[in-house]
C-alpha positions as CSV (number, residue, x, y, z in Angstrom):
1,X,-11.5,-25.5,-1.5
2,X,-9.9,-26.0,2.0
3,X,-11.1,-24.3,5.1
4,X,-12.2,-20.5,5.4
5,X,-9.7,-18.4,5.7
6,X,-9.3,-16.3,9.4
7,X,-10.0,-12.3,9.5
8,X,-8.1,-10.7,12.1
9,X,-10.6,-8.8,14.2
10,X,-8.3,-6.0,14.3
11,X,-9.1,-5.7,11.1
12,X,-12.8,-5.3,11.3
13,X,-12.4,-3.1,14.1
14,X,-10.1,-0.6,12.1
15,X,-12.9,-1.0,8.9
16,X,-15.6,-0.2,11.3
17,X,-14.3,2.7,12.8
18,X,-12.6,4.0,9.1
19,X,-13.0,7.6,8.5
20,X,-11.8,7.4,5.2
21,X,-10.6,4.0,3.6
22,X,-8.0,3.1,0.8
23,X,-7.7,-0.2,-1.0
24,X,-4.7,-1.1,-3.8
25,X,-5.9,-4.3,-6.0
26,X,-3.2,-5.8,-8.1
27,X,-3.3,-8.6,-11.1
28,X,-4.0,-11.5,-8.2
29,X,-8.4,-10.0,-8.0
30,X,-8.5,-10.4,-11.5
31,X,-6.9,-13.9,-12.2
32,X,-9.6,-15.3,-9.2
33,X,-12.1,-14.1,-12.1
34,X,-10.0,-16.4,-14.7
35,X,-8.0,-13.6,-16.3
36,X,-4.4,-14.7,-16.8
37,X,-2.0,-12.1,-15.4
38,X,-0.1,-9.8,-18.5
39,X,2.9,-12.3,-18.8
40,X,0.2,-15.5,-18.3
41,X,-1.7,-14.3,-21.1
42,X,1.4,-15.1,-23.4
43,X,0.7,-18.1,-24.3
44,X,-1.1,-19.8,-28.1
45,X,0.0,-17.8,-30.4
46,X,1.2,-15.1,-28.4
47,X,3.9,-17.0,-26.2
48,X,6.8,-16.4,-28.3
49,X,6.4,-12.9,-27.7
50,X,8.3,-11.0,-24.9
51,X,6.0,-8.6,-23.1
52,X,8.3,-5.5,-23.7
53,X,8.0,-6.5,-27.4
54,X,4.4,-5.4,-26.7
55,X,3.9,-3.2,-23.8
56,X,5.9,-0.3,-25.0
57,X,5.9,2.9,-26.9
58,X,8.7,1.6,-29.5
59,X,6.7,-1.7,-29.6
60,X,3.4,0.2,-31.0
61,X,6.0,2.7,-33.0
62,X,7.5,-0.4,-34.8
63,X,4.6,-2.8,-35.1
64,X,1.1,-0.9,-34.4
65,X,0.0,-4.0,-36.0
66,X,1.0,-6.5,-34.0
67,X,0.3,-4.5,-30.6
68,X,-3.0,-3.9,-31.2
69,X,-3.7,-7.3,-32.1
70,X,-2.7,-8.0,-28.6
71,X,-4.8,-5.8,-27.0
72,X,-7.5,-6.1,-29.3
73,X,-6.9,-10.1,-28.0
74,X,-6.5,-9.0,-24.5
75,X,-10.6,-7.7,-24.8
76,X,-11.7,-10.0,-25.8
77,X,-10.6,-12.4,-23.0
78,X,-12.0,-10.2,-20.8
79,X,-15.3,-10.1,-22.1
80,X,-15.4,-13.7,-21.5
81,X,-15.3,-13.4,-17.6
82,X,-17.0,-11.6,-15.1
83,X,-16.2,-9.7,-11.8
84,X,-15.4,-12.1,-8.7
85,X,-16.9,-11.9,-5.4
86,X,-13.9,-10.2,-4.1
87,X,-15.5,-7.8,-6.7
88,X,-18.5,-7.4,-5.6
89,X,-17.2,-7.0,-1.9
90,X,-15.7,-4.3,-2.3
91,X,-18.6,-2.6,-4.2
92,X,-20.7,-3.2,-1.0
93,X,-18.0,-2.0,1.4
94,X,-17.9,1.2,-0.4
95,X,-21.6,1.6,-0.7
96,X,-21.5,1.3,3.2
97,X,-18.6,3.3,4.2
98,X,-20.5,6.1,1.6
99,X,-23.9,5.4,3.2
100,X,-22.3,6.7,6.6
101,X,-20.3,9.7,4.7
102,X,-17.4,7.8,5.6
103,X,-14.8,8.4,2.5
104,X,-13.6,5.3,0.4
105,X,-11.2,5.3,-2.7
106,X,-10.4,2.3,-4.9
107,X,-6.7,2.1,-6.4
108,X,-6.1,-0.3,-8.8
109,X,-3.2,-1.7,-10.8
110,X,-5.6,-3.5,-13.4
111,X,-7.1,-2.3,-16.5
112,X,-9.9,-4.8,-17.0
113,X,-12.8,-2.5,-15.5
114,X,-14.3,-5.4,-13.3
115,X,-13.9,-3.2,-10.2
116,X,-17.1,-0.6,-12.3
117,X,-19.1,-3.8,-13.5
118,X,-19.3,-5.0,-9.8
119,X,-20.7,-1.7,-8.8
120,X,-17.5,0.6,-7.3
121,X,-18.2,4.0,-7.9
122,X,-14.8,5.9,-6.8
123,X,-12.0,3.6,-8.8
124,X,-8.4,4.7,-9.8
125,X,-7.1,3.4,-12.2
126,X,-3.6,3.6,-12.0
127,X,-2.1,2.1,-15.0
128,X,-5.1,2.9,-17.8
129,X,-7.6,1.3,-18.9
130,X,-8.3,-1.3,-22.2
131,X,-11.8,-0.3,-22.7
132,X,-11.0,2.7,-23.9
133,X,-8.5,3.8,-26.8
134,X,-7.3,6.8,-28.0
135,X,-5.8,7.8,-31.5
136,X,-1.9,8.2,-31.1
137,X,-2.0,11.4,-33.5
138,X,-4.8,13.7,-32.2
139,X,-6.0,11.7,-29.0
140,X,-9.7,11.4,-29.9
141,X,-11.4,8.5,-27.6
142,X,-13.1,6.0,-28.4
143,X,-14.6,2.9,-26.0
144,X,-13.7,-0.1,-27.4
145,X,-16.9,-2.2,-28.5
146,X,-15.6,-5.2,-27.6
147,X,-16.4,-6.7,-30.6
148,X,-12.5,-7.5,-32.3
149,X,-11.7,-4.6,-34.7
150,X,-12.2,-5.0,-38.1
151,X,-8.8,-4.4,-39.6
152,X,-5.2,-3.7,-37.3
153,X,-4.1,-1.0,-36.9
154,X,-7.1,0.2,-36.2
155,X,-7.6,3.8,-37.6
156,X,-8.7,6.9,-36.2
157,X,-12.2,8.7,-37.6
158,X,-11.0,11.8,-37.6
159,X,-7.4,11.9,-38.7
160,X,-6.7,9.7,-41.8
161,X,-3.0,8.9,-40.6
162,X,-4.1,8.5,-36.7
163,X,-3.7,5.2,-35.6
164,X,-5.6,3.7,-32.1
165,X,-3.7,2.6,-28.9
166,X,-5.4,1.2,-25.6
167,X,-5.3,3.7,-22.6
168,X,-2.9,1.8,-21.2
169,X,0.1,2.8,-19.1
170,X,3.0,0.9,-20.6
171,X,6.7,0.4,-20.0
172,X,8.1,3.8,-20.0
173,X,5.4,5.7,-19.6
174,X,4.0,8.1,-17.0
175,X,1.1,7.3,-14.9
176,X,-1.8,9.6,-15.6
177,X,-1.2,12.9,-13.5
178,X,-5.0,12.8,-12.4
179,X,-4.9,9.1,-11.0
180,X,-1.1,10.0,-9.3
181,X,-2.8,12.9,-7.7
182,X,-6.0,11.3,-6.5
183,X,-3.7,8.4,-5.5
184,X,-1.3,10.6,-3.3
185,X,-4.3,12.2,-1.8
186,X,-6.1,8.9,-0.8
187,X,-3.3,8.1,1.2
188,X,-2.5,11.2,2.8
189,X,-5.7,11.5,4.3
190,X,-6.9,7.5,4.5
191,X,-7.0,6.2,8.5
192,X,-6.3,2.5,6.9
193,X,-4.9,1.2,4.2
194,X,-5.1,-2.3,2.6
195,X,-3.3,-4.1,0.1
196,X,-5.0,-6.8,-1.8
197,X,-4.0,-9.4,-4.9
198,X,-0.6,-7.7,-5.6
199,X,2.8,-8.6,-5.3
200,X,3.7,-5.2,-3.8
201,X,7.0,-5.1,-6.2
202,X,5.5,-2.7,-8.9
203,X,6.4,0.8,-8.4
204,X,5.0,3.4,-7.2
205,X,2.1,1.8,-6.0
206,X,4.8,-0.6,-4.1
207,X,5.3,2.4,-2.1
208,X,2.3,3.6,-1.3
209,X,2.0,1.4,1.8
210,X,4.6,2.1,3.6
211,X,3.7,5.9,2.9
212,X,0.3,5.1,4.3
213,X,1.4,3.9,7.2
214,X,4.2,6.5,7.8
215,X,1.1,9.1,8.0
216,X,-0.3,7.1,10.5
217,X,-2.7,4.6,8.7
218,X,-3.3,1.1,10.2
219,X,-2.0,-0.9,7.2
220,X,-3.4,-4.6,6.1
221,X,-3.0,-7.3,2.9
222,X,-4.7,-9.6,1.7
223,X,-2.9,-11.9,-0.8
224,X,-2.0,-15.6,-1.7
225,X,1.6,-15.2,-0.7
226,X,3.4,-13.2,1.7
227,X,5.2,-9.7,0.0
228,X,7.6,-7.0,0.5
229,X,4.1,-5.7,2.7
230,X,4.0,-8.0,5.0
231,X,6.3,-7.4,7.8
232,X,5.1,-3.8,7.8
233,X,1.4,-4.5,7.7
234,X,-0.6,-5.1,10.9
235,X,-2.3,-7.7,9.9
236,X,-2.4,-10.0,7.0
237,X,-4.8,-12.7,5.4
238,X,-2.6,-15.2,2.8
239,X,-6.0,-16.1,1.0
240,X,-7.6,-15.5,-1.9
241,X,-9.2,-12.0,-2.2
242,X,-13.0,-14.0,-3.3
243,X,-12.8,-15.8,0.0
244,X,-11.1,-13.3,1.8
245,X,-13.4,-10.1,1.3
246,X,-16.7,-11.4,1.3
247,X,-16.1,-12.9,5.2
248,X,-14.3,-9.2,5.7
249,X,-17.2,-7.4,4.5
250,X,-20.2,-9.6,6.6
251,X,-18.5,-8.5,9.6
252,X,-17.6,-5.1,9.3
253,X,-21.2,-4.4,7.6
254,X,-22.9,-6.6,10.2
């Protein structure tokens, strides 16, 4: 496992004193869990397929068969893991920045919903969700049972013709308007700002920051390798997030 990684105590000291704290997770939290990132999931079956033969509008237009296969597939891998202790750190530093009325809003890039099974309460998710799917014709919801469906497409209850996507953000697509909003006003008003598990190359979250720490914000990272971030950040950990966190979190909660 190799030694512990450091944590800067100018980083503690900024957590401590937070008035209002944003965090940004990417793909990197979720593979510590064992989830293979959207292009490492291509593989068996699925890795002679290019991922914008099944992330996209078109894709589910010209094959709803084959794309919800995919992320019928994609479910069910989750189901077989569980949140991390980077995870579960993050639940606890929210519970004690919200314990002191201190404000704390989760951004994330993923769509796996580990970030609500380890306990955070104020997540955004930025680029959808897989738990949930919505009918194409008439937008009815449904939460996915995790159970595979029983026939693809799947169909919609209410419309005969409606056919079931994953809420997903895909190639092409606009973020939701509610999650760009509650994203731009995290970081308007957030005192810090870190960065954690993400490659900081995906826009606009690649942006956000930089526009974080523009306004003001001490700025961090956490992530394996160095990124776009890093030479902008004021501190950085090059660790994984399930080390990383939990020896963040003991200090600044100590």
């Amino acid at each position: 496992m190799g030694s512990l990684p450091a944590i800067p105590d100018s980083m503690v000291e900024s957590l401590r004193s937070s008035e209002h704290l944003c965090v940004l997770t990417g793909a990197g939290v979720s593979a510590e869990s064992g989830l293979r990132t959207f292009r490492d999931a291509l593989t068996g079956m699925w890795a002679k397929y290019d991922p914008m033969s099944l992330a996209t509008p078109e894709a589910f237009e010209r094959d709803p068969d084959l794309v919800t296969r995919w992320y019928d597939f994609r479910v069910g891998e989750g189901g077989k893991h569980t949140p991390n202790p980077g995870h579960h750190a993050l639940a606890r530093l929210e519970e004690w920045m919200t314990a002191r009325d201190r404000g704390f809003t989760l951004l994330t890039q993923n769509v796996d919903g580990f970030h609500q099974d380890a306990g955070s309460r104020e997540v955004v998710e930025l680029h959808g969700t897989i738990r949930t799917w919505r009918c194409a014709r008439c937008s009815t919801g449904y939460t996915h049972s995790g159970r595979p469906f029983d026939a693809y497409p799947p169909r919609c209850e209410r419309c005969p013709d409606g056919v079931l996507r994953p809420n997903v953000v895909w190639f092409g697509e606009m973020l939701p308007e509610e999650a760009i909003e509650r994203a731009h006003d995290a970081i308007a008003s957030c005192d810090v700002f870190i960065s954690i598990g993400t490659s900081g190359v995906v826009q606009p979250a690649s942006s956000f920051g930089e526009a974080a720490g523009a306004r003001g914000a001490k700025v961090f990272e956490i992530n394996l390798e160095p990124t776009p971030l890093t030479a902008r950040a004021d501190a950085s950990i090059h660790a994984p997030s399930g080390l990383a966190l939990p020896l963040l979190v003991d200090r600044v909660t100590a």
